[in-house]
C-alpha positions in Angstrom: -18.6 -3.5 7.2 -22.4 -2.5 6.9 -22.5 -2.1 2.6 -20.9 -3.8 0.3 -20.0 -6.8 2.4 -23.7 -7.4 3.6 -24.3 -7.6 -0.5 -26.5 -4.7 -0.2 -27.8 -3.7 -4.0 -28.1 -6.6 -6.6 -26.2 -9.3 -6.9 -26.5 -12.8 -8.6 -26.2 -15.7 -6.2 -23.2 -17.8 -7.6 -21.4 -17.4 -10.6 -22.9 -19.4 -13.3 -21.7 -17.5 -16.4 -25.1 -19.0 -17.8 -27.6 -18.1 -15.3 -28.3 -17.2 -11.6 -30.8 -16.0 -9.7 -30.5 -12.3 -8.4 -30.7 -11.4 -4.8 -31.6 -7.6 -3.9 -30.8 -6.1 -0.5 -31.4 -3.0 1.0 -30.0 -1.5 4.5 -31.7 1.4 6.5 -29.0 2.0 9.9 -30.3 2.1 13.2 -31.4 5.3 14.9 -34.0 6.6 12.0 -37.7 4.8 11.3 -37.3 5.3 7.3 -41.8 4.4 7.9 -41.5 1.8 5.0 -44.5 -0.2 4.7 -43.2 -2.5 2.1 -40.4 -2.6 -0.6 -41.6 -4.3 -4.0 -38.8 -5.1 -7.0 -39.4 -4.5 -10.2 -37.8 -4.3 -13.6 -37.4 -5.5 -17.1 -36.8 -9.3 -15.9 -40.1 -10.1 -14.5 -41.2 -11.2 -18.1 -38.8 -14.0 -17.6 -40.3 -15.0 -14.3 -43.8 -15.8 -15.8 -44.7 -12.0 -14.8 -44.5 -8.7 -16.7 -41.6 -6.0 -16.9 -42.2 -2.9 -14.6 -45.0 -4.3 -12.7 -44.7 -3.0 -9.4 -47.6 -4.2 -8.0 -46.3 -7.4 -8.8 -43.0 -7.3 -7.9 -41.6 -9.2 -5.2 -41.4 -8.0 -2.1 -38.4 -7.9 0.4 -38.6 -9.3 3.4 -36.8 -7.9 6.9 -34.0 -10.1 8.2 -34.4 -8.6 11.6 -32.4 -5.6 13.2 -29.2 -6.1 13.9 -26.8 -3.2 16.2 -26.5 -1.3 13.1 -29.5 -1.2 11.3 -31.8 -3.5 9.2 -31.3 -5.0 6.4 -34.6 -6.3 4.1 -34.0 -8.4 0.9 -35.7 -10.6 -1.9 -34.1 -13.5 -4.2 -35.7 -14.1 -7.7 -36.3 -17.4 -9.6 -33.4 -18.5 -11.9 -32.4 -16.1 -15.0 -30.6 -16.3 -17.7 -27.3 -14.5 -18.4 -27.9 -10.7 -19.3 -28.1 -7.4 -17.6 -31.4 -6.3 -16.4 -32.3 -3.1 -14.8 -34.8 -2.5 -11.9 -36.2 0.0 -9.3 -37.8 -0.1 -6.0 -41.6 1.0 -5.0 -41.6 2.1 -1.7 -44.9 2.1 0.5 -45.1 4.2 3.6 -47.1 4.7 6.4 -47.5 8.0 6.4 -46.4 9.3 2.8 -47.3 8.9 -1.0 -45.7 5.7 -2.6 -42.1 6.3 -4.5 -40.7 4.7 -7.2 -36.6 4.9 -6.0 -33.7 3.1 -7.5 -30.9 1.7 -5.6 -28.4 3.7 -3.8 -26.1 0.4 -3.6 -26.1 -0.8 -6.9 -23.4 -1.7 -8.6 -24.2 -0.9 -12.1 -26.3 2.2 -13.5 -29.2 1.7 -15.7 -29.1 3.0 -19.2 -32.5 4.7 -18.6 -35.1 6.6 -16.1 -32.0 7.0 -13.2 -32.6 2.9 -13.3 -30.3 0.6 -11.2 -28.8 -2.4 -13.0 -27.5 -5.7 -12.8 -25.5 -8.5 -14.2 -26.3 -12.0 -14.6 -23.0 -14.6 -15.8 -20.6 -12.6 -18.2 -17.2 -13.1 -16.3 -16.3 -14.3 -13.0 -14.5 -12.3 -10.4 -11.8 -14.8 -10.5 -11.6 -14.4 -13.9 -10.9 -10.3 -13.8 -8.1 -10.2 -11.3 -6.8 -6.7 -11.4 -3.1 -7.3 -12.0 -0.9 -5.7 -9.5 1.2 -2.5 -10.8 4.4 -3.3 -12.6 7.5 -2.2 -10.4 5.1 -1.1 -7.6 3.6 1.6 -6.8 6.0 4.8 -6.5 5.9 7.7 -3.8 3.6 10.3 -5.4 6.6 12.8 -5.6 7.9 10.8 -8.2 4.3 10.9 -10.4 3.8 13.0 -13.9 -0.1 12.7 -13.5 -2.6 12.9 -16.5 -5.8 14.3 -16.0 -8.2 12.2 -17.9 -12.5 13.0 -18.9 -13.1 9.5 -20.0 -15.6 10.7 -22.2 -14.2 13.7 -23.8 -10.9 11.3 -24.4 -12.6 8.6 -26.3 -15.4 10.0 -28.0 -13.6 11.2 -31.2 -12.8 7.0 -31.9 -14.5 4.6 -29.9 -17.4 3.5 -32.1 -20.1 1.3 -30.1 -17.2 0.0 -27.6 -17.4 0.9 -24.2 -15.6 4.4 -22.7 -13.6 2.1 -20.4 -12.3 -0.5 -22.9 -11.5 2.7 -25.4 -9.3 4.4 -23.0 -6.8 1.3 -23.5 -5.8 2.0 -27.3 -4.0 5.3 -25.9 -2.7 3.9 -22.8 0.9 3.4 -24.8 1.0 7.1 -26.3 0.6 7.9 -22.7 2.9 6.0 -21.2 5.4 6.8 -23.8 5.1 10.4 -23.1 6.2 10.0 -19.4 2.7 9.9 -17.9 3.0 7.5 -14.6 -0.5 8.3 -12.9 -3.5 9.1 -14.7 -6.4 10.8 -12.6 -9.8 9.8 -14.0 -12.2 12.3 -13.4 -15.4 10.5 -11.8 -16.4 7.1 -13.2 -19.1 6.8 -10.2 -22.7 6.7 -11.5 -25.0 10.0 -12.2 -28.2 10.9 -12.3 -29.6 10.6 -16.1 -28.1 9.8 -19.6 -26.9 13.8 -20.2 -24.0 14.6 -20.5 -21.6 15.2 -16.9 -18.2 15.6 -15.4 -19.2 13.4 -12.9 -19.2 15.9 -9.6 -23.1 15.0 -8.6 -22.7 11.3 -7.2 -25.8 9.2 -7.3 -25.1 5.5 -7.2 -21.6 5.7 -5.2 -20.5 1.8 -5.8 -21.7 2.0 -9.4 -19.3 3.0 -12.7 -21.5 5.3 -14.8 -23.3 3.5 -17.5 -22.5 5.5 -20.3 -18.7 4.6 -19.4 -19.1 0.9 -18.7 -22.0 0.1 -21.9 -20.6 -1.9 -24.6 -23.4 -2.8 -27.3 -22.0 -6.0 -28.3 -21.5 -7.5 -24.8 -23.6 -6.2 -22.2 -23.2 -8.8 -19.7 -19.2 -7.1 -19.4 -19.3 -3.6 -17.5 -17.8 -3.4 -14.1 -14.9 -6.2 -16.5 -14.2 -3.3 -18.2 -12.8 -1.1 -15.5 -10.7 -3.8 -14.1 -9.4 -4.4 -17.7 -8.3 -0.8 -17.9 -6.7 -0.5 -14.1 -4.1 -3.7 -15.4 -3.8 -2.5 -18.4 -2.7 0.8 -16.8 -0.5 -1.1 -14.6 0.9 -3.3 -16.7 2.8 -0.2 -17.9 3.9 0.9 -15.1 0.9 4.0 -14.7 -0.6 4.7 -11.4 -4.7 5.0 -11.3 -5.8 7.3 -9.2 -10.1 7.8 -8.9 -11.9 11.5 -8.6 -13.9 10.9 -5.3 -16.3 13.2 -4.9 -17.6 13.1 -1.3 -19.0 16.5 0.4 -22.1 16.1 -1.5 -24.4 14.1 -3.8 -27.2 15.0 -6.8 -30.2 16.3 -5.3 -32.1 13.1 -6.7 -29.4 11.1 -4.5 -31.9 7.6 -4.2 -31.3 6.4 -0.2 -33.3 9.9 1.1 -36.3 8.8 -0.8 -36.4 5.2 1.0 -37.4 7.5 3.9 -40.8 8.4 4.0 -39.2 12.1 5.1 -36.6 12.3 2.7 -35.3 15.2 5.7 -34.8 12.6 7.9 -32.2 10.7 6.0 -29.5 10.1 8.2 -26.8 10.6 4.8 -28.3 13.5 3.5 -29.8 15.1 7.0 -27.9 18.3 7.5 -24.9 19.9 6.2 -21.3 19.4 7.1 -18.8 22.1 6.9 -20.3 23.9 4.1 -22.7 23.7 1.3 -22.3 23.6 -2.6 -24.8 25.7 -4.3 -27.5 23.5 -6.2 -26.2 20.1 -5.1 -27.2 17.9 -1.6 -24.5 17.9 1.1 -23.5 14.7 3.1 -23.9 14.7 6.7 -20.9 13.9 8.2 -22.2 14.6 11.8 -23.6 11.4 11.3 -21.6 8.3 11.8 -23.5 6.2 9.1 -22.2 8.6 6.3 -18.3 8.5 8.0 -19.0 4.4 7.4 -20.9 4.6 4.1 -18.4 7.0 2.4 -15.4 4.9 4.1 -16.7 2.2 2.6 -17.2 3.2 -1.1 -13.3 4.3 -0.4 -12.9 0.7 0.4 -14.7 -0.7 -2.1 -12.4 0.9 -5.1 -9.7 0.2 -4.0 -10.0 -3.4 -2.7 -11.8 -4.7 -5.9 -10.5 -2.5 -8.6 -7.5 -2.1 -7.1 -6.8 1.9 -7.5 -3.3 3.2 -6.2 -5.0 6.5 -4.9 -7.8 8.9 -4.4 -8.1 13.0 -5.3 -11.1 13.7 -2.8 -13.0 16.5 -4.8 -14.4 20.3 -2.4 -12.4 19.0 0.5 -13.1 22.6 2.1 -17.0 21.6 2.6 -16.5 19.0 4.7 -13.7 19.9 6.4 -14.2 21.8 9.7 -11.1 22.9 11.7 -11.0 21.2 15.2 -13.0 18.3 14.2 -11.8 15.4 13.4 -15.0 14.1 11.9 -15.8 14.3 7.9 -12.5 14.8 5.8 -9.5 14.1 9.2 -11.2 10.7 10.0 -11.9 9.3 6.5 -8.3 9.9 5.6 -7.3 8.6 8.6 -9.5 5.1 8.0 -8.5 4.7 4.4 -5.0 5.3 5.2 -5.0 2.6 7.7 -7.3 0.5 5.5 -4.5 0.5 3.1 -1.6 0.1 5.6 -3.8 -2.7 7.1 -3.9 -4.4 3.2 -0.4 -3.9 2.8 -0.3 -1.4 0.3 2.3 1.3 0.0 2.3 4.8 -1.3 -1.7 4.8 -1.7 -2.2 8.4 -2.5 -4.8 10.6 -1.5 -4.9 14.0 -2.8 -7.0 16.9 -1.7 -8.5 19.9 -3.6 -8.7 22.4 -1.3 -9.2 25.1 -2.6 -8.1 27.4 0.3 -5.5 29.4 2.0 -5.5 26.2 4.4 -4.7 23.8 1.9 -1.0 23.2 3.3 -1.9 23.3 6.7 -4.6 20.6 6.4 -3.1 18.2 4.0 0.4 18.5 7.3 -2.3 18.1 10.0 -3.8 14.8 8.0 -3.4 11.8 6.2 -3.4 13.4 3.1 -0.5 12.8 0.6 -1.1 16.2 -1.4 -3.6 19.3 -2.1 -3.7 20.8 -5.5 -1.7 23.5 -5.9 -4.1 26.4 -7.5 -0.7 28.9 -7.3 0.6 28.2 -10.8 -2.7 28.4 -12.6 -3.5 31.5 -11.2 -0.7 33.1 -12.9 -1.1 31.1 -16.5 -3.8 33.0 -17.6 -1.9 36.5 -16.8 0.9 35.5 -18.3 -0.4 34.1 -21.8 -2.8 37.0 -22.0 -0.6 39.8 -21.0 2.9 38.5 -22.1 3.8 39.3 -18.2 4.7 36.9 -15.4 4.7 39.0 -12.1 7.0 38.5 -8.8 4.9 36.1 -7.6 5.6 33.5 -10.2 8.8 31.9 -8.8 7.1 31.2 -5.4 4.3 29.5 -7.2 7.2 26.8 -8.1 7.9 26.2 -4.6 5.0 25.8 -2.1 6.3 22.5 -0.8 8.2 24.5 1.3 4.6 24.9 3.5 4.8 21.0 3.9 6.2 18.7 5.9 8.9 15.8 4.9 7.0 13.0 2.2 4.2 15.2 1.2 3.9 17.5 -2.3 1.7 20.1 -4.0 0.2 18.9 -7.2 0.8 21.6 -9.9 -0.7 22.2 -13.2 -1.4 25.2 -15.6 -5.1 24.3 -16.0 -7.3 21.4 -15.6 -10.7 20.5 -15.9 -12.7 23.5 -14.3 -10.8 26.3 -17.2 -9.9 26.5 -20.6 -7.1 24.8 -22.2 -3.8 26.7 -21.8 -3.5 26.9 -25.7 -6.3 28.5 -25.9 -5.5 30.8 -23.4 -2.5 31.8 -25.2 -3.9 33.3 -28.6 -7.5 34.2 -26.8 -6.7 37.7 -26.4 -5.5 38.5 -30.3 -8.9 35.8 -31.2 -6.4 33.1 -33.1 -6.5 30.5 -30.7 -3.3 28.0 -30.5 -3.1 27.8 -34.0 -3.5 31.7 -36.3 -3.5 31.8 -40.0 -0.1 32.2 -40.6 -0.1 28.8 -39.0 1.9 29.8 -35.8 -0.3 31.0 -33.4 0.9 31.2 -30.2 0.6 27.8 -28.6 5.1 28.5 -28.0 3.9 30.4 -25.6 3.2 27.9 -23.0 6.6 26.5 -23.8 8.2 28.2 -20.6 5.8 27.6 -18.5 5.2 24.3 -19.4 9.0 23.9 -18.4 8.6 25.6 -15.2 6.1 23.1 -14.6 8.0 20.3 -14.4 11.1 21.8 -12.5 8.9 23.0 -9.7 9.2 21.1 -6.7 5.8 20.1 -6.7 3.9 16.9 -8.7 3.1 17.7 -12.2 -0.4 17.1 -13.8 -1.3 17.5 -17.6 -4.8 17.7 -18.5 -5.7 15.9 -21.5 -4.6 17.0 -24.2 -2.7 19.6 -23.2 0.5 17.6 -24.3 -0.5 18.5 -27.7 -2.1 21.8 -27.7 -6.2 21.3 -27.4 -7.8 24.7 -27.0 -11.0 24.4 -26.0 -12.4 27.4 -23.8 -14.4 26.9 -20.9 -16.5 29.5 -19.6 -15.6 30.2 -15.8 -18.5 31.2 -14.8 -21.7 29.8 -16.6 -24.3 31.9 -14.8 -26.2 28.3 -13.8 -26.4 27.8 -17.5 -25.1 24.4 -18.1 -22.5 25.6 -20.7 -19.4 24.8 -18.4 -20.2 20.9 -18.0 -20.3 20.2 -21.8 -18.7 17.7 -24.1 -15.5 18.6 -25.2 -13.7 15.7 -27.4 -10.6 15.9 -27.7 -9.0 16.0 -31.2 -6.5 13.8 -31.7 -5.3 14.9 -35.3 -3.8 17.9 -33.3 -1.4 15.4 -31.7 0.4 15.0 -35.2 0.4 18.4 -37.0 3.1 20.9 -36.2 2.4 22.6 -32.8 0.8 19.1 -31.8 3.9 17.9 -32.2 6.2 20.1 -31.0 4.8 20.3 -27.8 4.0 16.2 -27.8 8.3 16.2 -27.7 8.8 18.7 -25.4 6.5 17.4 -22.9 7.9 13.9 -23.0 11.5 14.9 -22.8 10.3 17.0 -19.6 8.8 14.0 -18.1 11.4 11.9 -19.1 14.0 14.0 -17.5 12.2 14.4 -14.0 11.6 10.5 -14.4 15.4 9.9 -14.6 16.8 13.0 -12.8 16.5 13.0 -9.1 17.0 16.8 -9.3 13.6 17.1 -10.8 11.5 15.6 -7.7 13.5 16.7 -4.9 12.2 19.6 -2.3 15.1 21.7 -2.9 15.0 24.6 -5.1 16.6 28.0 -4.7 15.7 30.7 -4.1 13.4 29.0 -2.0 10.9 32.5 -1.7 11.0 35.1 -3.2 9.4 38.7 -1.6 7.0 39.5 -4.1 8.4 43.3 -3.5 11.4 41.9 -5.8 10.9 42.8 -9.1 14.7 42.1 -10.2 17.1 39.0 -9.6 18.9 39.0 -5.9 22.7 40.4 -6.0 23.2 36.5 -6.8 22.0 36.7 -10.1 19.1 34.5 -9.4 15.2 35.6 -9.3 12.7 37.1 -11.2 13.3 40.0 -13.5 9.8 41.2 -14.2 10.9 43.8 -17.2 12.8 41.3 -19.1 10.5 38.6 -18.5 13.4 36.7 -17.1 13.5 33.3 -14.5 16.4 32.2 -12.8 16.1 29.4 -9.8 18.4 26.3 -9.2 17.3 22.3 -8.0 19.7 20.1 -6.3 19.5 16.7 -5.1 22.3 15.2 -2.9 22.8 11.8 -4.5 25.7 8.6 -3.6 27.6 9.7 -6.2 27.4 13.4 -5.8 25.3 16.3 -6.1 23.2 17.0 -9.2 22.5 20.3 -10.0 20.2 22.3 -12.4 20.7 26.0 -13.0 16.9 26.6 -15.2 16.6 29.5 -17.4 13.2 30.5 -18.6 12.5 33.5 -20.9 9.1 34.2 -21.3 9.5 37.5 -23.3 8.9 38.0 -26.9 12.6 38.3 -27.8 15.6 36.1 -27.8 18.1 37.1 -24.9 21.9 36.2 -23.7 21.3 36.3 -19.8 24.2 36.8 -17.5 23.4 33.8 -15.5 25.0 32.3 -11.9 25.8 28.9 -12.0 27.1 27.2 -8.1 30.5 25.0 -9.4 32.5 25.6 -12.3 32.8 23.4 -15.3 30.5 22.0 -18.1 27.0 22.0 -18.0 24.6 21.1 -20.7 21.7 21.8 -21.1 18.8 18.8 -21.1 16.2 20.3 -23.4 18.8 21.3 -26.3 18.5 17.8 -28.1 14.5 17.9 -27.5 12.9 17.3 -31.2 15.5 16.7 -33.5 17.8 20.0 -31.8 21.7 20.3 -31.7 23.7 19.6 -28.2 24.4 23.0 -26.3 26.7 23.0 -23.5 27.9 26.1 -21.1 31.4 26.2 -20.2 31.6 27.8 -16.8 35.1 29.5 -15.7 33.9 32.3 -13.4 30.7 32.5 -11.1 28.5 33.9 -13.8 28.7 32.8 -18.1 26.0 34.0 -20.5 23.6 31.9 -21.9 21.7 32.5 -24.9 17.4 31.9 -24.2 15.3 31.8 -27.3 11.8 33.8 -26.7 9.3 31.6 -24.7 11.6 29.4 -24.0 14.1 28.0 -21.6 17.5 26.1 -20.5 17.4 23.5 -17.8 21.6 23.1 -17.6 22.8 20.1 -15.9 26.0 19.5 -14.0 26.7 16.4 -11.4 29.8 17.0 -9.5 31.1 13.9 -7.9 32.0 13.0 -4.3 35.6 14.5 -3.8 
């Protein structure tokens, strides 16, 4: 361990919750003369050292501990401070270059201002921010409903002056009530400046984001606050899962400019796999970045104790045939966690490509999100027209191999809410004025959703109907990564509601229904030629607007079956509909928000079933062991 181990960054020496001195460390790894001349510390502490704040010049200077095999490390220990948080950069003299002012690429804690590094003297103790272990254990990730959650977007509308991270907590029962078991935060790590961001330009990669952590009435408590929230998830049972975002970095990413040619930086020094347009791609030729990015991996999840990892643009730094980059990282923090003892530590990939199956089987990788479904959303809220294609978008688990699972969702953070989608083209948005709107319109495909046979994931505030409309392509505007709080009055008025109920009776049913996570689904393809059900009765009908497909799961008891029924036309229907075993079935989603029981008595191999529009069935049967 090179990083966080070596106590590279800040850190106080001790933990006196009254004062400390601060000792700063910084690493450059063998192979590369960075030409440093000298490294000076400075920052808004020096008053309280008989010196004064931001003077460079006189700020101490770190001293080389000597080279060891895999670099050298230089460092500095101040005089005794009081409790607080103080913030700090670096100036950096060269032989052969202009001096820099850099912050730290290893701190811990963002500054509030100027891309400054921070750190913490007293406040708690480690020992006293134990992140409590997850109540039951942590499940496979087949058996996850996963919440998409933009800590800023979901707290902003309520959380006065406390800190992002503590807000989160005062929803964490809504969400556990409505069936939610893993919530994916989109990136917590640190940015570049105090504007607004999703997150996806790393620049201090063992650092939460200030704006998250910042609480005006007790500064010394940031990093506490992230361990709060991950046992407060898990004392209810919910799964934390981080956004890692590990291809590339801002351009402003702080270890190149320790290097008198920022070029040479061994991170940063060529890209791997592919580029993204506008940001600074990771080197992953380069064993230092393999270790550095293995160990911010390592860092999460053995401090803050996080039960997986979504690695953001795997397809940049993956290159077939090489294990190097995105193979050997999920390889090392797959064993890393194996090696810890910890089971079912996810790691998801978004891989945005035809590939995506093939790599997450050839890896350690535990899923890939499933773009499939998505894809199809937008057609069929805007056209009032699902397509052939739409019952294989249910069942891509097929491409993978035994334990591992697509991850599903009708939109997430990149597009526009799916409510939004569905009244954009007659401009009345979820909600019209004759107070309808067509937010019902994601009723069915909500359902279909959650009797795929991959892992669901609800964006926030989808459960309730936000429609907020995101621009797909900005044109290098800005206008895509924008604030978008999310309203939470919607959750309580009529469509908020409805659609609140409906999407905790589906996640309570896949929660209690092996049926719902199982692989088995039929039919399990369908030729997109087929633009009517299969002489079974089962399929798509494309001119009715019609889905018929059955899950299954073999149980001790028996075998429980669901025959699903979707009708995402315009106009109530009575479909002639197969069901496998004659008897009673009833159907699951009947009772859903105050409805009456509704039951199917089956005699022959087919019994119509009445479908309201946009709506669906999911009719249930268990027949025993003989």
């Amino acid at each position: 361990m090179v990083f966080m181990d070596k106590r590279c960054g800040a850190w106080q020496v001790g933990d006196d919750p009254d004062h400390g001195a601060v000792e700063f460390r910084i690493f450059f790894p063998a192979g590369t003369d960075p030409g440093v001349k000298t490294i000076r510390v400075a920052g808004d502490f020096q008053h309280l050292l008989g010196g004064q704040d931001w003077d460079f010049v006189g700020g101490l200077q770190l001293v080389a501990e000597g080279v060891t095999p895999d670099g050298e490390y230089l460092s500095v220990t101040t005089g005794d401070l009081p409790a607080g948080f103080y913030e700090y950069k670096y100036l950096v003299e060269f032989d052969k270059a202009a001096p820099r002012i850099v912050t730290d690429p290893c701190a811990r804690y963002g500054g509030l201002t100027d891309r400054n590094s921070g750190v913490v003297v007293g406040g708690s103790t480690p020992q006293e921010n134990q992140v409590r272990p997850l109540q039951g254990g942590r499940r496979p990730y087949s058996d996850l409903t996963i919440y998409e959650l933009m800590i800023d977007d979901f707290t902003l509308e309520y959380r006065r002056e406390r800190a992002p991270l503590a807000a989160v907590i005062d929803r964490l029962d809504e969400l556990r009530d409505l069936g939610v078991t893993a919530i994916e935060f989109m990136p917590w790590t640190a940015w570049k400046n105090t504007d607004f961001d999703w997150g996806y330009e790393p620049f201090q990669y063992f650092s939460a984001e200030a704006r998250y952590a910042d609480d005006l009435t007790r500064p010394t408590e940031k990093l506490a606050w992230l361990k709060t929230l991950v046992s407060e998830c898990h004392d209810r049972g919910i799964h934390v899962i981080m956004d890692g975002v590990y291809n590339h970095v801002s351009v402003e990413f702080p270890y190149k400019f320790l290097y008198s040619d920022p070029a040479q930086c061994p991170f940063t020094k060529e890209p791997f796999g592919g580029s993204f347009p506008g940001l600074q791609d990771l080197d992953f030729a380069e064993p230092i970045t393999q270790q550095f990015i293995l160990e911010v991996c390592q860092y999460w999840m053995d401090v803050f104790g996080i039960d997986g990892i979504r690695l953001d643009n795997t397809v940049n730094f993956y290159v077939p045939g090489d294990l190097r980059g995105l193979p050997d990282l999920l390889s090392a923090v797959a064993q890393h966690a194996s090696d810890q003892g910890q089971e079912n530590f996810s790691l998801i990939l978004e891989h945005l490509d035809l590939s995506a199956a093939g790599v997450t089987n050839a890896t350690d990788a535990t899923s890939f999100w499933d773009n499939s479904l998505f894809g199809l959303t937008f057609g069929a809220l805007w056209n009032d027209r699902i397509d052939s294609q739409f019952l294989n978008s249910l069942n891509n688990r097929r491409f993978l191999t035994s334990g591992k699972v697509p991850t599903l969702y009708l939109t997430n953070h990149d597009h526009s809410d799916a409510a939004w989608q569905a009244g954009a083209r007659d401009n009345v948005g979820a909600v019209g004025a004759d107070g309808a709107g067509n937010w019902w319109k994601t009723q069915p495909l909500a359902i279909a959703l959650f009797t795929s046979t991959a892992v669901p994931l609800i964006r926030n505030g989808q459960e309730f109907g936000e429609e907020h409309f995101i621009p797909e392509n900005d044109h290098n505007t800005g206008r895509r990564v924008s604030g978008r709080p999310l309203r939470w009055k919607y959750r309580t008025d009529p469509a908020g509601s409805t659609l609140v109920a409906l999407y905790t009776r589906l996640a309570t049913l896949r929660r209690d229904h092996p049926a719902f996570r199982s692989p088995f689904m039929y039919p399990a393809e369908w030729a997109t030629w087929q633009t009517q059900f299969n002489p079974t009765g089962v399929g798509i009908d494309v001119n009715r607007q019609l889905a018929i497909y059955h899950r299954w799961a073999v149980l001790p008891e028996g075998v429980e079956t669901l025959v699903v029924v979707l009708n995402l036309s315009g106009t109530d229907q009575v479909v002639d509909t197969p069901f496998p075993t004659l008897g009673q079935w009833d159907d699951l989603l009947a009772t859903f928000h105050g409805g009456a029981p509704f039951m199917v008595n089956v005699g022959g191999p087919r019994a119509p079933v009445p479908v309201g529009s946009h709506w669906g069935r999911i009719l249930y049967r268990l027949n025993p062991k003989p």
